[in-house]
N, C-alpha and C positions, 0 to 999 in steps of 0.2 A: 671583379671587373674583367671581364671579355673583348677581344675585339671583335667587332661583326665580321662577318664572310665579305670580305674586299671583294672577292668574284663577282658578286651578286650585283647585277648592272642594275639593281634599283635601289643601291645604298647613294646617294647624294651626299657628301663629305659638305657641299654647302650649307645642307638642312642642317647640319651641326655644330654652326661656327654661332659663337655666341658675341654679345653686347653689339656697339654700334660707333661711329661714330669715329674720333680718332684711333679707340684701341679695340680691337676684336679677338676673341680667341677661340682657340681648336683643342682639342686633346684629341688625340692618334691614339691608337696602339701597335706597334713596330716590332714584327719578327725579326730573329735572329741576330740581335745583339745581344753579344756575351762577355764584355770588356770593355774597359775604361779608351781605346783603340777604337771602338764602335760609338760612344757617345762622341768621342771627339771628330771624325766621321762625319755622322749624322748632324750632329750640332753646325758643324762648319759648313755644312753642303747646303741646309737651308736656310741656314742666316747669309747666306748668297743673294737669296731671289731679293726684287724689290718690293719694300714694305715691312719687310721682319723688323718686329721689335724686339724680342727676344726669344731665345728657344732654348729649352730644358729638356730634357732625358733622364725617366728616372727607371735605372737600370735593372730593378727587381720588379716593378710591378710592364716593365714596357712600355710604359704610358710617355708620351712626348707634346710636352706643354707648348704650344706655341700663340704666342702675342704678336699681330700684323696692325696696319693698316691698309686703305684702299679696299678694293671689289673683295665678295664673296669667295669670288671665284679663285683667287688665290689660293683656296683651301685645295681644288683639283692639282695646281701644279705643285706643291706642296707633296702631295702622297704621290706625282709622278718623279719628282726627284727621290725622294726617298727607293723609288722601286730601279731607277737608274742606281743605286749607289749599293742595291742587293740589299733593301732592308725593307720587303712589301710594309705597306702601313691600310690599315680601316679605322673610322672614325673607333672611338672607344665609348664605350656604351655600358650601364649598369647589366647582369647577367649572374647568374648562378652556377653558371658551368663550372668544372673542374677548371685545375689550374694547367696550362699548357705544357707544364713545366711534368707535370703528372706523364703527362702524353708521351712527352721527349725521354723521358728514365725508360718506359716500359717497350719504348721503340728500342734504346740502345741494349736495354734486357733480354729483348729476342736477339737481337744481332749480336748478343755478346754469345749467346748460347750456342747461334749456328756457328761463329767463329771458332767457339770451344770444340763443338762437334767435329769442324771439319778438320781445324787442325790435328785432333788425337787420329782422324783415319788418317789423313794424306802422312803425316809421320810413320805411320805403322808400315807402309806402303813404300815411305822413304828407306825408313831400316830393311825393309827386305831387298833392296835392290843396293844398301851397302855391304847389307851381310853375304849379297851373292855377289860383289865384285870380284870378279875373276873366272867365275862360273855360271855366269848370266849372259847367255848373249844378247847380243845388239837389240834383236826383234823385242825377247820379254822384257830389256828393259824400258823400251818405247812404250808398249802394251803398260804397262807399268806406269810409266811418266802418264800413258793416255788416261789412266784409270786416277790418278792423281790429277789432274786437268779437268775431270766431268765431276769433280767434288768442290776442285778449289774456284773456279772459274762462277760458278751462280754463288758460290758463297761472298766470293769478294765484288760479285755485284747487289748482292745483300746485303751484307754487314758493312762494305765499305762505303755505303751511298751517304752517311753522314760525311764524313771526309771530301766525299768527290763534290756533295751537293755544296757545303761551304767551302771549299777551296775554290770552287765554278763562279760562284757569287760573290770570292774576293778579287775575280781575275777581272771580272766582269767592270766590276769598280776602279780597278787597275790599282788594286794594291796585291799583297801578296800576306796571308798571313801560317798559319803552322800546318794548316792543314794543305796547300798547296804541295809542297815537297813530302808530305805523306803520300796524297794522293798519287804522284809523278811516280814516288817509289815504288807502291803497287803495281800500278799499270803498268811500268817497266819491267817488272819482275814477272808479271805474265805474259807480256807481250815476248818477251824474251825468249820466256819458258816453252810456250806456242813453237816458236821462231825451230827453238834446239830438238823440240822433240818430233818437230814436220822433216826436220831436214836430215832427224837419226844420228844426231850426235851423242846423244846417249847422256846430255844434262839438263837436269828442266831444275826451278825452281820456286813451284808450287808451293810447298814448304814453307818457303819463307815469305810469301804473299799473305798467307793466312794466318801465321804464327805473327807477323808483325801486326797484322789487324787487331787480332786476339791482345795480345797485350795493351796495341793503343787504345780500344776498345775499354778497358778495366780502367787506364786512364781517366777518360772521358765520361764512362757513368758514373765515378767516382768524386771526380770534378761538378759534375752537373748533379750528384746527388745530397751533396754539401753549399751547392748556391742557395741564398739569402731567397728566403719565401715571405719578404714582409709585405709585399703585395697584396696577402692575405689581411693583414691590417685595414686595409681601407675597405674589405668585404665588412669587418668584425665592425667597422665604427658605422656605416651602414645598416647593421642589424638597428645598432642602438638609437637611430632615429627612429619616432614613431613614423609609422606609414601612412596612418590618417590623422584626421584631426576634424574635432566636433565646432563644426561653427556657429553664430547665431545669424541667424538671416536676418533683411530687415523688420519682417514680419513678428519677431519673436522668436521661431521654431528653431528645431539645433538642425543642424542636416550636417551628416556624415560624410566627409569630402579627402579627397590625398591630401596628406601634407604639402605636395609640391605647388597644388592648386592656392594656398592660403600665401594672402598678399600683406604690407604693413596698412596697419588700420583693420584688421579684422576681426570682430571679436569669437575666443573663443570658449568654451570649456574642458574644464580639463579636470577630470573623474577621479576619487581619491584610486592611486594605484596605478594610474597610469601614468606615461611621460607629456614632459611638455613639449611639443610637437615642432615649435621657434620660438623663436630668445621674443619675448613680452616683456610688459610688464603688468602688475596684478592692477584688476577695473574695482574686483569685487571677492571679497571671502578672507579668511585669514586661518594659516595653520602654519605647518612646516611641512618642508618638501626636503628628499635626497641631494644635496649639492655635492654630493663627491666627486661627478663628471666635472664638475670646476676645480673646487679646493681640492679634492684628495679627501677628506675628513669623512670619518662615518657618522658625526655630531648633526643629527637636521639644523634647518636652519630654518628659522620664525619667518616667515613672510606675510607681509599686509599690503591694504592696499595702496601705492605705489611703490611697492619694492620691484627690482628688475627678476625677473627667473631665464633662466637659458634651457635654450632644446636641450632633452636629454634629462632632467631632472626627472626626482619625481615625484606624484603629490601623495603625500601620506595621509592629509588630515582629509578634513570634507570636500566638496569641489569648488575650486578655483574661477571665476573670468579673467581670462587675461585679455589684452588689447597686444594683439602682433604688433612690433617695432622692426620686425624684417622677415624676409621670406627666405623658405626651407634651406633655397641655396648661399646664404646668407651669414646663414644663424650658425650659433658655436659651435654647433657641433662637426657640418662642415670646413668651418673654417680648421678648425681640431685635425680632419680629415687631411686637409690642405697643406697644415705645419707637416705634419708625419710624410706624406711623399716630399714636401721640400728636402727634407731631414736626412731623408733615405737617397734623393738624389745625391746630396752632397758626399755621405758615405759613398755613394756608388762610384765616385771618384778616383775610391783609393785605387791602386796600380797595387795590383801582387806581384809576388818575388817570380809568378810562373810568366803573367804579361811582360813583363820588364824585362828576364832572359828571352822571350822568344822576339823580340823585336830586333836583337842582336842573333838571336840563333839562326834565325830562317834566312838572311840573306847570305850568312856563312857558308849554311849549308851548300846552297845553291851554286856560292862562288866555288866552292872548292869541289863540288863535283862538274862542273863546266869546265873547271881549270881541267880536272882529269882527266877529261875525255880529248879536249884540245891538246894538252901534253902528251896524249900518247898518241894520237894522231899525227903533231910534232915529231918525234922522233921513232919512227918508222912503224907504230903500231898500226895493225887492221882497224878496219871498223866494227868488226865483232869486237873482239881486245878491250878497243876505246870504250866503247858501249857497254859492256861489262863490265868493267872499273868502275865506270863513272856512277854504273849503277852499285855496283858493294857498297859505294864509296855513301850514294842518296842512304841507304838501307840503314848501313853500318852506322853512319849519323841522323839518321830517323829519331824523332825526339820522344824516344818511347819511354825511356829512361826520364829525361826533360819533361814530360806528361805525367806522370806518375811521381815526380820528386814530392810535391803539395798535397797531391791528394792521396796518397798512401798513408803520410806523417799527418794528416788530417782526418783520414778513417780511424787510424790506432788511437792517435789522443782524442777523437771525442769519445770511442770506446771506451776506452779507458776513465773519461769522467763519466761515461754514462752509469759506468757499476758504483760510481761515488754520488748518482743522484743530481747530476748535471747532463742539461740537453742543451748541446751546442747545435745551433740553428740555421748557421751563418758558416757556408765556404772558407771568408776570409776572416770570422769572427778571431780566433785563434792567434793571428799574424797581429790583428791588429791589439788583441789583447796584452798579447805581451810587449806591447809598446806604449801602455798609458802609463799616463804620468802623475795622474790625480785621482781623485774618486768622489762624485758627488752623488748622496743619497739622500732619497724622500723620507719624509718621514714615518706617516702612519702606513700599519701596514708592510713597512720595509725594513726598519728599524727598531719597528713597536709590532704587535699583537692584530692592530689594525683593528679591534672590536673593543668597547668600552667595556669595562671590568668594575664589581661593584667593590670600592676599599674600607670603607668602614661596618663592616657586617659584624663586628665586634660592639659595636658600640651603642646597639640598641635590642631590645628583646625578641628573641625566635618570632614571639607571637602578633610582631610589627610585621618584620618579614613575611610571613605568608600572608597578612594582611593583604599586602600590595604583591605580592605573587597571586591574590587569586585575581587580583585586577591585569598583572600587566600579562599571565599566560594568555590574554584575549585582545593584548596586543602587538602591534608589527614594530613597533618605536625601539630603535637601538638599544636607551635604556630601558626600554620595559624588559627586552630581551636578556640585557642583563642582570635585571632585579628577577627574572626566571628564571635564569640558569643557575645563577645561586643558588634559590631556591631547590629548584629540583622540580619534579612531576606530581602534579596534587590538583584539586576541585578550582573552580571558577566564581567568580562573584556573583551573585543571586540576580542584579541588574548590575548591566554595566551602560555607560556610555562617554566616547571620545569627545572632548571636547575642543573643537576647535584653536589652536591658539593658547589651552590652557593647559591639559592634561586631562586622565581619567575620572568620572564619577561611576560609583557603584553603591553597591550595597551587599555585607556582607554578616552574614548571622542577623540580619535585620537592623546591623547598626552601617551607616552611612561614612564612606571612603575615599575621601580622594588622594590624587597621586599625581603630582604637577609642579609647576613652577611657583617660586616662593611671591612671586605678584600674582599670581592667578590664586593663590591662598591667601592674600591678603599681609604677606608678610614685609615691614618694611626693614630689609636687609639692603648693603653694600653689595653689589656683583663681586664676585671673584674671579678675576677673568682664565686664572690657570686652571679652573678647574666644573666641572661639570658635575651639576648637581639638580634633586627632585625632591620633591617633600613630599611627608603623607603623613594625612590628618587621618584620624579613626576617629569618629564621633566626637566627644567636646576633650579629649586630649591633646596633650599639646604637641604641635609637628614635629616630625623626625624627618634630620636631615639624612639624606641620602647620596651619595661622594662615590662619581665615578670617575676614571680614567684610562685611558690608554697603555701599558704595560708595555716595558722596554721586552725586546726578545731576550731570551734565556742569554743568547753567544753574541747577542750585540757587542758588548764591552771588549770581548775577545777579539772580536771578526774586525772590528776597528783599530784594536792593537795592533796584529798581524799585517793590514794594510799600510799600517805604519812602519813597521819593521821593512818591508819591502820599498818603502819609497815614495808611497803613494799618499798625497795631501789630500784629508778629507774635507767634505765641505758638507752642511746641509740646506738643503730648499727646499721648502714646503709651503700648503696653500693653507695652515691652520694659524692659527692666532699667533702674536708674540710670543706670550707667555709658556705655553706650555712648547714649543719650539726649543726656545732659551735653555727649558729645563731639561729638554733630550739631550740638545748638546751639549749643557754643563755636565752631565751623566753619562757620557760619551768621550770627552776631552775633545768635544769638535770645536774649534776656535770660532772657522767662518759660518757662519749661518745667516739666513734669510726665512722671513713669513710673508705669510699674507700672499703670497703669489701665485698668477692663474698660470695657465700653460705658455701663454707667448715668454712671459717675465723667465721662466725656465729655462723657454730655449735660447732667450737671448743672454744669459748666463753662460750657458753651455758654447754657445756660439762666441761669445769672448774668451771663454778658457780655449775653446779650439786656436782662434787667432792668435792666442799669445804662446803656444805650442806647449801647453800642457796638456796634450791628448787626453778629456775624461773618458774613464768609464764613469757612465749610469746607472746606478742601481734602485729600480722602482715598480710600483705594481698597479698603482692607478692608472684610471683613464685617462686623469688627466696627465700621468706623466709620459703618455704615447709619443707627443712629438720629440720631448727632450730623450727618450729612447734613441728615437729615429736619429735625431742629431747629432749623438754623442759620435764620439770616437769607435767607442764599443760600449754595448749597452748588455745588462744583466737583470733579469726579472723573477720575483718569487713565483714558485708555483702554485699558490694559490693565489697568485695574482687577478684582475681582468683580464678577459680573453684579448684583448685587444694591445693589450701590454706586453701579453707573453707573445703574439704575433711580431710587434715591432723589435724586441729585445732580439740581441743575436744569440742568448744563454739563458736558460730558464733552469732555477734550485728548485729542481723537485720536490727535495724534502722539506724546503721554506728552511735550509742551516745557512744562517748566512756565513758560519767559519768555513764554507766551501768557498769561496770567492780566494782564500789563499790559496786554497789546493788546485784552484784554476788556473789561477795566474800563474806556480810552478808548473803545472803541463806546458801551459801555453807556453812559458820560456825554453821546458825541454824542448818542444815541438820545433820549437823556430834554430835553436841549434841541432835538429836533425835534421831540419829544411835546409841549411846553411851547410850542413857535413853531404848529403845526398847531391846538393848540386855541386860540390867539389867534386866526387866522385864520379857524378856525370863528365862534369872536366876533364878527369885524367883517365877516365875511358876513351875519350874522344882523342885526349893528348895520344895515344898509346896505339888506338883503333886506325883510325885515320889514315895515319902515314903506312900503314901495313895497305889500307885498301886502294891508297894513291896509286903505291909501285907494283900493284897487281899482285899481293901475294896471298888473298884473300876472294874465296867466288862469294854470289850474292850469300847462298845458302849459309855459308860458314860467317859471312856478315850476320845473318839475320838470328843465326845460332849465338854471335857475341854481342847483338844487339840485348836477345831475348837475357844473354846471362845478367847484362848491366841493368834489367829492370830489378831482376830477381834480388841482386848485390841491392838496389836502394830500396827493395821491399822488406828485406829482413832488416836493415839498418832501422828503418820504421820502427820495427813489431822491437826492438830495444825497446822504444817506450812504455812497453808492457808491465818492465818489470821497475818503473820510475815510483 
């Protein structure tokens, strides 16, 4: 999802406000919010106007929810508050384009490179006019200073226009946030430099204009290239709606129509193979369809006529009529859509250890370079003098050091799990890791194998087995797939065909095969609910059961111990039956567990363990487990998960080992005690820095020289984690 071009005078933000009546709403998309400081912002500026009902900000995808009542037209003043308080907004709109977020890395890419550039010449430039102090005169060093000034001077209105452009846009708003006293320091530092080098005094400091950029620079792409991309989540669940849908007119005919266009009461068709288009329920036909966008289970599931089916399934047997029960915007699958940004607002919540320092830092800074310049004007300093000071003083406490504490110990330790087959996804994924308190996982798939497994292949003759191997290689059915992998690769049944609702018939060596359910063979057996099962008859022989199930993963038993040993209460939730549920967890020593459950019943789990402050991680790979992802505390996804899984997780196991989940958790703990040792050390630079630049015994230059060593000191304290 995209915002439109706001510019474009023939967007109407009215044509997009949806329902009627008492409650209306809007979805926006709102640049340049970067912190849990900008939702609170934005949330509080338009739940101002008159008519707001409520208003949400969900920080990763941009998108700002808002519920009114009254006129249309409160949607116009709506996005002109917003543009008052520095955060443009355009209606939000489905789109394909890249992510903005793409856009903003390769912008600060270039600006990091020109920074880099400039900085190694104007230094080269610096050293020669140290190493001639004493044998330099005046003229070459101006010339010099001049030659430094037509380097540094485009480059710091290059690279530094991130900085000026959000600090311009906080001022605007009349707040003040980190980048305001960056940018002040800069422009100080040249205006300065300009000042010294016009007038031939023989000190400029260029130098340290560019060298401070250059470092906050690495900060900030760094920062911005660790932000949460779950945004991409609502593209992936997107994909997974059909985009058309076969309807019946009243004529009889089908005629090909958008999804969007199908209302409740319509009927439709739905082709073995494809998805169902909105949640129905079945007019006419009977087979089995994919339900694992609901439950999570790779097991079909029987459907006749009036069972419910939800968007997003899909039909494997012959083709279906359904009768729509709701339309496109509606049906599960957006609703699915919906949990997931709710989910991710709510993460987007959390305050980092970098927003929570700079709320305290930035006015510090400010006061105590104000104080400097007024104190030395006080007591008998110039205005050069004062001006000077006050400026080491911005420089020396430039929070470049303060910028880089998070996202340094954030680049090493995802490195560092990346060589263990962890892809950490999430900026603050990490912070928040090592603060959970529980751990609830899904089951199939997550816990298990996720593909049905044939168990008793022992217990009947080779010459059964291929029997229904040469049936089921011609079919798509979980278990036929599994009664073929068994098998192996070999010949096909002479006639075959799928039987709706019952299983396969064929014909093989000229004698007669089927491969189905024990009622569709005429067999009167008990159900057994823990366990999933096919029969197959060969001509007047008598049926062979056939016994599948799900298979716990290899390091399950492990990966649940270790969880335990750390502190972490497991729990399980899943959308598959009692029984076989029961049996993972007895297999597991998971005490608490739940079945049967669709996505909301998940997150509303998830969302009482949060309330009661057991921070969960989630560990899951279905579809349906996308919004309880979103929701968690922190969220973790197999990699061979769905793509829409691995988008909303802030951690994706590569390898599918779930004993990585320990080995994350000790990063993440190391991490947060380098974060916690790196902002000490930012402290007692500041303690030590400071008072030196107060009483003037420091220029900007030699500021910006102890600014650049205090990033350096928290970058190697990082790269420790290396060797964790």
């Amino acid at each position: 999802m995209a915002p439109l071009d706001a510019a474009s005078p023939a967007i109407d933000p009215v044509a997009f406000v949806r329902g009627d009546g008492a409650e209306k709403r809007l979805d926006l998309a709102v640049q340049n919010a970067r912190c849990a400081a900008c939702i609170a912002r934005i949330e509080d500026g338009v739940r101002k106007l008159s008519g707001i009902r409520s208003v949400r900000l969900n920080l990763s995808t941009g998108r700002l929810a808002v519920a009114f009542a009254g006129d249309d037209g409160l949607a116009v003043s709506i996005i002109q508050t917003l543009e008052k308080l520095g955060y443009p907004a355009a209606p939000y709109a489905p789109d394909t384009r890249d992510d903005p977020r793409t856009a903003e890395e390769k912008r600060l890419v270039r600006a990091l490179a020109v920074a880099g550039f400039a900085s190694a010449n104007v230094m080269l430039l610096s050293i020669a006019v140290w190493a001639g102090e004493g044998e330099m005169d005046i003229a070459t060093k101006t010339l010099m200073h001049w030659l430094s000034g037509l380097i540094a001077l485009p480059t710091v209105a290059y690279a530094g226009w991130p900085f000026f452009e959000s600090g311009w846009k906080s001022l605007r708003a009349r707040a003040v946030n980190m980048d305001v006293p960056i940018s002040l320091a800069v422009l100080l530092a040249c205006g300065l430099s300009i000042y010294e080098t016009a007038m031939g005094h023989g000190a400029a400091y260029f130098d340290a204009a560019v060298m401070l950029l250059f470092f906050l620079l690495i900060g900030r792409f760094l920062d911005v290239r660790l932000r949460a991309r779950a945004g991409q989540a609502a593209r992936d669940l997107a994909a997974l709606q059909a985009s058309i849908a076969h309807r019946i007119e009243a004529d009889g005919s089908i005629k090909t129509v958008p999804a969007g266009e199908i209302e409740p009461g319509d009927r439709l068709i739905v082709p073995n193979g494809e998805r169902v288009p909105v949640d129905g329920r079945i007019a006419a036909g009977e087979g089995e369809v994919d339900a694992s966008l609901v439950t999570g289970e790779t097991a079909p599931l029987h459907v006749s006529p009036g069972a419910e089916a939800w968007s997003g399934m899909v039909n494997l047997g012959r083709p279906l009529t359904l009768t729509a029960t709701a339309a496109s915007q509606d049906s599960l699958l957006a609703e699915i859509a919906r949990l997931v940004e709710a989910g991710e607002q709510s993460r987007s919540r959390y305050v980092r250890y970098a927003d929570r320092a700079a709320r305290a830092y930035v006015p510090a800074v400010f006061t105590m370079s104000a104080a400097t310049f007024v104190g030395w004007m006080v007591f008998g300093g110039t205005v050069h003098d004062s001006l000077m000071n006050a400026i080491a003083v911005l420089i020396i406490t430039c929070p470049c050091a303060m910028a880089l504490v998070v996202p340094a110990v954030q680049v090493v330790a995802t490195g560092r799990l990346f060589k263990d087959g962890i892809l950490v996804k999430s900026g603050d994924a990490l912070e928040r890791l090592a603060t959970a308190r529980s751990v609830v996982f899904d089951k199939t798939g997550t816990l298990t194998e996720g593909r049905a497994r044939l168990l008793n292949i022992d217990t009947f003759k080779p010459d059964m087995l291929e029997a229904a191997a040469r049936l089921t290689r011609l079919s798509r059915h979980p278990l036929s797939r599994a009664v073929s992998d068994a098998a192996g690769e070999g010949p096909v049944a002479d006639r075959f065909e799928d039987v709706a609702g019952g299983g396969l018939l064929g014909e093989v060596d000229g004698v007669a095969v089927r491969f189905g359910s024990a009622r569709w063979l005429g067999l009167d057996r008990p159900s057994d609910d823990a366990a999933q099962e096919a029969w197959l008859a060969v001509g007047d022989q008598a049926p062979v059961r056939f016994m599948f199930a799900d298979t716990l993963r290899t390091d399950a038993v492990e990966a649940v111990r270790q969880l335990a040993a750390r502190g972490l209460d497991a729990e399980l939730l899943s959308g598959d039956r009692e029984a076989p549920v029961a049996e993972t967890a007895r297999s597991l020593g998971i005490e608490r567990w739940q079945a049967s459950l669709k996505p909301q019943d998940k997150i509303a789990r998830i969302e009482a363990l949060n309330a009661d402050g057991h921070a969960p991680l989630m560990v899951g790979d279905g579809v349906n487990d996308a919004p309880a992802l979103a929701a968690a505390h922190v969220s973790v996804s197999m990699g061979s998960a769905a793509e829409i899984s691995r988008s909303a997780a802030d951690l994706v196991i590569q390898r599918d080992k779930l004993s990585s989940l320990a080995r994350a958790i000790d990063v993440a703990v190391k991490a947060r005690a380098r974060v916690m040792e790196n902002f000490a050390l930012a402290n007692i630079y500041n303690i030590i820095a400071v008072p030196l630049a107060v009483f003037g015994l420091v220029t900007p230059l030699v500021a910006a020289i102890a600014m650049s060593a205090s990033s350096i000191v928290v970058m190697l304290n990082a790269l420790r984690l290396t060797r964790s």
